[in-house]
Backbone as a printed PyTorch tensor [residue, N CA C, xyz], in Angstrom:
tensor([[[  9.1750, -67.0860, -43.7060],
         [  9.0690, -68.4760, -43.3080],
         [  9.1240, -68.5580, -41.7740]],

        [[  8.1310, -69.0380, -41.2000],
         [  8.0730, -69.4820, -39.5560],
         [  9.1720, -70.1370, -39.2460]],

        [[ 10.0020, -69.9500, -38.0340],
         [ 10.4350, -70.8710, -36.9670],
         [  9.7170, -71.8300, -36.7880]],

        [[ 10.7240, -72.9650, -37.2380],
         [ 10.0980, -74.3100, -36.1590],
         [ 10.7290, -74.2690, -34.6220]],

        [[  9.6270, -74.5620, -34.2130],
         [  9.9580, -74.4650, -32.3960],
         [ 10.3100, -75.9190, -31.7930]],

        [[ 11.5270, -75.9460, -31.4630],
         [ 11.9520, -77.5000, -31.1180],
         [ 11.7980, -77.2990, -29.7500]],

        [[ 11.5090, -78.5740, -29.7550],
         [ 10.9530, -78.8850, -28.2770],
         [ 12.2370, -79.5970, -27.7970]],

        [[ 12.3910, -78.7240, -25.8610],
         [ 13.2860, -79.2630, -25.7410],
         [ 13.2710, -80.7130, -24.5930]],

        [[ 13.4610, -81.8620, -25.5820],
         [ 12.7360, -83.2270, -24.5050],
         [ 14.2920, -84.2500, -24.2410]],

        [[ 13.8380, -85.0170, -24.0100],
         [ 15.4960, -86.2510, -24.0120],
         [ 15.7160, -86.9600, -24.9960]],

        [[ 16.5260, -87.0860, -25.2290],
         [ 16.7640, -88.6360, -25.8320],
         [ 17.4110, -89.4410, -24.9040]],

        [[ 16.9290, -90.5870, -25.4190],
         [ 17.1000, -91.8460, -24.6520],
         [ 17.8070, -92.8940, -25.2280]],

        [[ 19.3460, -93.5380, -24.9680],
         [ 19.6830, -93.8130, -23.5450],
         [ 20.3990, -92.4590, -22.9920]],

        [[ 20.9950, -91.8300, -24.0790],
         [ 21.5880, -90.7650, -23.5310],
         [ 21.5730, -89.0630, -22.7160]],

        [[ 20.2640, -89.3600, -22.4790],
         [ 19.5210, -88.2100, -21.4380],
         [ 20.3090, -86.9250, -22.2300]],

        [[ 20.2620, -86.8250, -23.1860],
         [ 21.1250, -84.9940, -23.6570],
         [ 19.4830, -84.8810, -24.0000]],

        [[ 19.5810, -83.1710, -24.0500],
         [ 18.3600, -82.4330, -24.8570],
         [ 18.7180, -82.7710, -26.3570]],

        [[ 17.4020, -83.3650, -27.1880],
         [ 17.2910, -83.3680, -28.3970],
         [ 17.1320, -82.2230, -29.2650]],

        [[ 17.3670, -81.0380, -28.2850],
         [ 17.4300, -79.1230, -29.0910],
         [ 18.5090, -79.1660, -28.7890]],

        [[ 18.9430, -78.6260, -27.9850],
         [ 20.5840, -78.2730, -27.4630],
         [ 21.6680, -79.2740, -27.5880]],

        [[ 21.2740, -80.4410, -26.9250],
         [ 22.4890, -80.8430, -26.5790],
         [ 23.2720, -81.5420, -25.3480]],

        [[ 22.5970, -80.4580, -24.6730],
         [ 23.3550, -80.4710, -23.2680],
         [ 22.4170, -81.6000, -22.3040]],

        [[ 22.7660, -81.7410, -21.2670],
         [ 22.1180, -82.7690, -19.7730],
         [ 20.7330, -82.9090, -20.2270]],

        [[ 19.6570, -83.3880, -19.7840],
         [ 18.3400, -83.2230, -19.7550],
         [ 17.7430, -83.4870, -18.3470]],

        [[ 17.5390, -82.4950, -17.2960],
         [ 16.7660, -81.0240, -18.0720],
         [ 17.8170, -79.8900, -18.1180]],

        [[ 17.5340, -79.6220, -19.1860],
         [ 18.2770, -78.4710, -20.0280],
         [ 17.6920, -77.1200, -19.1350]],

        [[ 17.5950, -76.0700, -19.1180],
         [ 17.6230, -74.8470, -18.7630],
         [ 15.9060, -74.6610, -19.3200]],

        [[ 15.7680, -74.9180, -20.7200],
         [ 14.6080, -74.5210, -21.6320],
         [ 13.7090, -75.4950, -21.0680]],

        [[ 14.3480, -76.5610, -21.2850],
         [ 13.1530, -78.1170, -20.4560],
         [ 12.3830, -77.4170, -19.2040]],

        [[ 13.5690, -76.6880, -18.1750],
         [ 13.0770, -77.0500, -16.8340],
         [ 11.7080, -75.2580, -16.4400]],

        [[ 12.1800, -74.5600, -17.6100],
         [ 11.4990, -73.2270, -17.6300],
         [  9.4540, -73.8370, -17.7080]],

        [[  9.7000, -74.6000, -18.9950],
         [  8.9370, -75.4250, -19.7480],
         [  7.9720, -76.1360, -18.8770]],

        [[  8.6020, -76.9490, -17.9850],
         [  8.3090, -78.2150, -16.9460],
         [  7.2930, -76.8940, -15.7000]],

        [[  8.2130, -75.8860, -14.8960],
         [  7.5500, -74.6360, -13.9950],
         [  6.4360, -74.3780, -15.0090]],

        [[  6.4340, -74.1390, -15.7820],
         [  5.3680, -73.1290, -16.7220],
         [  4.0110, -74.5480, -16.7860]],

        [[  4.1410, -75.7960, -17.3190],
         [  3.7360, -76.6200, -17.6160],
         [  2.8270, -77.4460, -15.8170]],

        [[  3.3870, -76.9250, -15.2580],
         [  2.5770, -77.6780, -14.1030],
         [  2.9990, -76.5360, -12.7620]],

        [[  2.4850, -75.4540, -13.2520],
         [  2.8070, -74.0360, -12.0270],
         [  1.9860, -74.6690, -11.0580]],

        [[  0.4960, -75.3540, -11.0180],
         [ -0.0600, -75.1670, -10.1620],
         [ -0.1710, -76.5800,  -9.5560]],

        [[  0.9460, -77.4330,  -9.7580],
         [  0.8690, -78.5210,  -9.2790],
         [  2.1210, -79.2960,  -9.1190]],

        [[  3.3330, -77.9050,  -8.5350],
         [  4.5760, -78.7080,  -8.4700],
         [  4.8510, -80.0340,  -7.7450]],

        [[  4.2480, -80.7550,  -7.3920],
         [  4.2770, -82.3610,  -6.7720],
         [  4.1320, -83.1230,  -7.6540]],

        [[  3.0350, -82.5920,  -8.4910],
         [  3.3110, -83.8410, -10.0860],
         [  4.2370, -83.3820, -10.8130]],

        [[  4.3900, -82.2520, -10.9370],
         [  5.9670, -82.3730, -11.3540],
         [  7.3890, -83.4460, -10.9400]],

        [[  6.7050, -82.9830,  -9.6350],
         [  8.6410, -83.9760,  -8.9270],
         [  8.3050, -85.3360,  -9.2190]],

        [[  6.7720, -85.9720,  -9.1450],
         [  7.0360, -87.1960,  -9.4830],
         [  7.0690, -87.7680, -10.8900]],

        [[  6.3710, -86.7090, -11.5520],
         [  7.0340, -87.0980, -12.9150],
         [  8.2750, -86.9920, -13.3960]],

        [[  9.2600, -86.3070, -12.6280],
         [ 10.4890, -86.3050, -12.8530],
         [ 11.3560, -86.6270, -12.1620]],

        [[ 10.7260, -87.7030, -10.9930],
         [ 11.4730, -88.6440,  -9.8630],
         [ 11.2380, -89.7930, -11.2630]],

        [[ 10.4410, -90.0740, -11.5970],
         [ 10.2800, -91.3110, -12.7680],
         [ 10.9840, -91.5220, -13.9840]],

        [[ 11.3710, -90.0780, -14.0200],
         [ 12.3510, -89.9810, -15.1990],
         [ 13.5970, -90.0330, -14.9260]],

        [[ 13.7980, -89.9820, -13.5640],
         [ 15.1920, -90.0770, -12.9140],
         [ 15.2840, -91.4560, -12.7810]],

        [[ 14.5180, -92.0870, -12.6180],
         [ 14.3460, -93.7230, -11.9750],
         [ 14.5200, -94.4510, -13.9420]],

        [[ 14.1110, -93.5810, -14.3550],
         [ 14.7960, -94.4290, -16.2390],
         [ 16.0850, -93.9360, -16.3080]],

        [[ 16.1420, -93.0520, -15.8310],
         [ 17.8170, -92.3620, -16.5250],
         [ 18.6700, -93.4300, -15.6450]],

        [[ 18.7330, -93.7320, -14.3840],
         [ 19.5260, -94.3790, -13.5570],
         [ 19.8660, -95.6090, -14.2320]],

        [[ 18.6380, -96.2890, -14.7130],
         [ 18.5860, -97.5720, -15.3380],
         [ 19.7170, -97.5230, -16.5560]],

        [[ 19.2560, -96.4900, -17.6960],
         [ 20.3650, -96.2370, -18.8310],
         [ 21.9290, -95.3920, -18.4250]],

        [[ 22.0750, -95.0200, -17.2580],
         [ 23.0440, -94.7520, -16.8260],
         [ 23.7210, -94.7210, -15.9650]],

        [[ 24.1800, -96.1400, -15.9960],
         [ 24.6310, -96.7610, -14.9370],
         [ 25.9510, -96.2920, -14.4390]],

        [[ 26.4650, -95.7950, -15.3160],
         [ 27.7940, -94.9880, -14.6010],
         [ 27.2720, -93.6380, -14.4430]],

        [[ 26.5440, -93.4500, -14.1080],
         [ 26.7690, -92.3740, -13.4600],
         [ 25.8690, -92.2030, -11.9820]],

        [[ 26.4050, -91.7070, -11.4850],
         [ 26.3570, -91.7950,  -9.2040],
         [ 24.7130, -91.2870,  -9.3860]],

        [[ 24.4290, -92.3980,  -8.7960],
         [ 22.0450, -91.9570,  -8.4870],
         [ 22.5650, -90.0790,  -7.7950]],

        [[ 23.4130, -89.8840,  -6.6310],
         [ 23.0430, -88.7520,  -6.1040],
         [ 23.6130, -87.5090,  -7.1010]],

        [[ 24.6290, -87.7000,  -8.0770],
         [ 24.3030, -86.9110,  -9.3630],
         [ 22.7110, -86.4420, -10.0280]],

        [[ 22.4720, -87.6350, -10.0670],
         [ 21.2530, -87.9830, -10.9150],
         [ 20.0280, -86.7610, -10.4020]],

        [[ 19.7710, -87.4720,  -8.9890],
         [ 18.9530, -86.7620,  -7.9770],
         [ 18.9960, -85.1470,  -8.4510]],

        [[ 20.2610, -84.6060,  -8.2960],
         [ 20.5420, -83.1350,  -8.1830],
         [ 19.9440, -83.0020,  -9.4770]],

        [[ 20.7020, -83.5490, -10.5470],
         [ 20.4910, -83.1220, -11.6700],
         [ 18.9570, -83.1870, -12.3980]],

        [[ 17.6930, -83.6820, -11.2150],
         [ 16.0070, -84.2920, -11.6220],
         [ 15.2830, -83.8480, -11.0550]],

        [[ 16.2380, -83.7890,  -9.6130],
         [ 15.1010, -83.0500,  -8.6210],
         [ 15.2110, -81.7820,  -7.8910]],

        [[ 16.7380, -81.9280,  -7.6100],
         [ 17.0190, -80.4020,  -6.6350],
         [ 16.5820, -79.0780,  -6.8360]],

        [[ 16.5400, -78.6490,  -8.3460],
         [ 16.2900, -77.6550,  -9.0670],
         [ 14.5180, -77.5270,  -9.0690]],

        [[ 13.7310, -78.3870,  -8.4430],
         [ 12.5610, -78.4830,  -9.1100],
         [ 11.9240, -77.9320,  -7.3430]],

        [[ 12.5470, -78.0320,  -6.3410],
         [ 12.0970, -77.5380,  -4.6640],
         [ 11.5940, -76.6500,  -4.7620]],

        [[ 10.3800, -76.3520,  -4.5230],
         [  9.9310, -74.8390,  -4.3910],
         [ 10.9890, -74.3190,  -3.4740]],

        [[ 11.6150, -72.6160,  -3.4140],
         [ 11.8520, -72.0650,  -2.9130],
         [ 11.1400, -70.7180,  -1.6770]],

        [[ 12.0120, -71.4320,  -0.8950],
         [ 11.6120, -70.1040,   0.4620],
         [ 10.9340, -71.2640,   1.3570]]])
């Protein structure tokens, strides 16, 4: 019997991964997200400046410059 392959995306209001669990982006999300737009990391950040700009909305306690780190920092090309 095949593996089903869960995709790892958000749920919403509560930004956890709907595989894991954990924050969203998850570790698997953000592998996913590099692999998914290698050759065009700028639409990346703004598709996931936009998703930061919903999460803020549903989570209001929690600090935008959390948010930031946790949407965008990880996503900087390096070097």
């Amino acid at each position: 019997m095949p593996r089903r392959h869960r995709e790892h995306l958000p749920t919403r209001p509560t930004w956890r991964c709907q595989s894991c669990g954990i924050a969203w982006p998850c570790s698997a999300a953000k592998l996913r997200l590099l692999a998914e737009y290698r050759h065009d990391r700028l639409a990346m950040t703004v598709y996931l400046a936009t998703l930061q700009a919903e999460a803020g909305e549903q989570l209001t306690e929690v600090d935008p410059a959390v948010l930031t780190e946790r949407f965008l920092s990880w996503a900087r090309p390096r070097g």
